[in-house]
C-alpha positions in Angstrom: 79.2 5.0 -27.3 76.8 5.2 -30.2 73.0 5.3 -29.5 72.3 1.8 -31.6 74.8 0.0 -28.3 71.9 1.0 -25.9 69.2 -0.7 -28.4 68.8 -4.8 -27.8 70.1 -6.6 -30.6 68.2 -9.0 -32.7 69.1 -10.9 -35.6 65.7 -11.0 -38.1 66.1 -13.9 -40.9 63.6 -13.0 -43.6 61.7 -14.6 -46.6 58.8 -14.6 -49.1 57.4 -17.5 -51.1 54.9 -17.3 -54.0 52.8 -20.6 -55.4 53.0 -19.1 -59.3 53.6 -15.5 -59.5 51.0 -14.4 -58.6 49.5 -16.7 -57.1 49.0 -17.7 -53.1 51.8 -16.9 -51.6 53.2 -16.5 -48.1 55.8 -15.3 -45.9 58.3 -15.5 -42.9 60.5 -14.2 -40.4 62.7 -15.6 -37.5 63.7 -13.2 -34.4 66.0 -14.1 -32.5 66.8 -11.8 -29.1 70.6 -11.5 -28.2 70.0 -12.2 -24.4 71.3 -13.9 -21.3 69.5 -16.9 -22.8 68.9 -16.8 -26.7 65.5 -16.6 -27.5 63.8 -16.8 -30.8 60.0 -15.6 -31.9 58.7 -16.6 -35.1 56.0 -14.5 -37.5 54.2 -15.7 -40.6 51.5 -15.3 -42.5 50.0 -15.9 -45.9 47.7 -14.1 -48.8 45.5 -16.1 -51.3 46.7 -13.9 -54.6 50.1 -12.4 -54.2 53.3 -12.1 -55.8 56.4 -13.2 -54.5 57.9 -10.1 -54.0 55.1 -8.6 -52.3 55.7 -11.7 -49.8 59.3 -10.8 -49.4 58.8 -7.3 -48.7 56.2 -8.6 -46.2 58.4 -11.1 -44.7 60.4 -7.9 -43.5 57.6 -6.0 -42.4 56.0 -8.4 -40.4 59.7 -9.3 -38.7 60.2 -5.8 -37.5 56.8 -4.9 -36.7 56.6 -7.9 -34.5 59.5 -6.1 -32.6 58.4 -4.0 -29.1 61.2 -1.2 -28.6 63.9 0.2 -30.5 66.3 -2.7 -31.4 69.9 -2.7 -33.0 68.9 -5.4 -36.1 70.5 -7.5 -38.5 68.1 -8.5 -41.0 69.2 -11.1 -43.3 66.9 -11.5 -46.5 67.7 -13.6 -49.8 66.0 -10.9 -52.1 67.8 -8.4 -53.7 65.0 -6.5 -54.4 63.8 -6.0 -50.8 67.7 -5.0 -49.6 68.5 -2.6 -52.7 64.8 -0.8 -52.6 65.4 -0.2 -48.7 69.3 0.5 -48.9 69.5 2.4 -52.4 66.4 3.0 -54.9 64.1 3.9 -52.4 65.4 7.7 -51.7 65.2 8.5 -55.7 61.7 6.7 -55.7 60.7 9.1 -52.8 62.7 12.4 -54.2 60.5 11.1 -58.2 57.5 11.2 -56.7 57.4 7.0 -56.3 58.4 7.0 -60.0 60.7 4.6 -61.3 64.1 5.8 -63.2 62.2 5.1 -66.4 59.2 7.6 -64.8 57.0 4.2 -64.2 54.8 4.3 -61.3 57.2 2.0 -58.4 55.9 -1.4 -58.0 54.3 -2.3 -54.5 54.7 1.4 -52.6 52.0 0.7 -50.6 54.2 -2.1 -48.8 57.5 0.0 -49.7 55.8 3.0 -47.4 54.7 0.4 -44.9 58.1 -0.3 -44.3 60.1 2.8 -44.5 57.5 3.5 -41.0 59.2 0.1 -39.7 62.6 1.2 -40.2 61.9 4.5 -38.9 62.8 3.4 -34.8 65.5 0.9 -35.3 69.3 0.8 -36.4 69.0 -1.9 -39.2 72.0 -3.8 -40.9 70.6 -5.0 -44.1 72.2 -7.9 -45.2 72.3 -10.1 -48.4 72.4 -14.0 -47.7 72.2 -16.2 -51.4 69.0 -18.1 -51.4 68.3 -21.6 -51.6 72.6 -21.9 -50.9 72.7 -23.8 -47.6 72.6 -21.3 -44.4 70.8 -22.9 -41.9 68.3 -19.9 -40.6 67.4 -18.8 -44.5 66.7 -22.3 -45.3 64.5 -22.4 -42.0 62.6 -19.3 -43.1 61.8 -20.5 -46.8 60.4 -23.6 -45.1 58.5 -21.7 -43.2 57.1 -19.2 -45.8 56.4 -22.3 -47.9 54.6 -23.6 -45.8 52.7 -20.1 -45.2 52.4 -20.6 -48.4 51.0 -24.3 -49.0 48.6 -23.2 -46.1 46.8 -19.8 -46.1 45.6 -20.4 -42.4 48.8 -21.4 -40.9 50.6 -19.7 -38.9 54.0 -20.2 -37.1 53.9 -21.1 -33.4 
């Protein structure tokens, strides 16, 4: 038995929307708990003068910082740029010094960091889901980030 088949599982849907970019943007992300009966917990928020992948990275943030203990998570997200920077380019960003390949400083570490510390107590399956494509929890999330989005002081109840 591995150690992430002790951890609860939780399914984390993920996703960042920008008015302009940059421009006010917001964010989402949908929990839902694997339990006797399936629950579901729903994060947001929004920033004023963002981009949108600072949104999407803090779509993913937010959804497991929201989480309490150790989980086994499948995070779905529709950005490329959040699942290869976690999965792949992150390690050589970290071994450079947060440079680039091209020995540019990496866009957005500070949220990059902030979620390397999220991943740091969970077993997390990062998964790709096309955007905008008809899957009923990502077009749930971009709704709600949207409307994160189309108003700052919002948030999800």
């Amino acid at each position: 038995m591995n150690e992430s088949q002790n951890k609860p599982l939780v399914v984390i849907y993920t996703d960042g929307a920008c008015l302009g970019n940059p421009g006010p943007g917001g964010f989402a992300a949908i929990l839902q708990y694997d339990t006797s009966e399936r629950s579901e917990k729903i994060v947001s928020g929004a920033e004023a003068h963002t981009t949108n992948n600072r949104m999407e990275l803090r779509a993913a943030i937010e959804g497991l910082a929201a989480l309490k203990n150790p989980c086994a998570v499948t995070l779905f997200t529709d950005s490329q740029y959040v699942k290869n920077g976690i999965t792949t380019w992150i390690h050589g960003w970290i071994k450079n010094g947060w440079r680039s390949s091209n020995k540019q400083p990496v866009k957005n570490q500070d949220l990059w960091e902030a979620l390397l510390v999220q991943t740091k107590q969970h077993d997390i399956d990062w998964q790709w889901v096309r955007g905008h494509n008809g899957h009923p929890e990502n077009e749930r999330v971009d709704a709600l980030a949207r409307e994160a989005c189309l108003n700052p002081s919002w948030r999800a109840p």
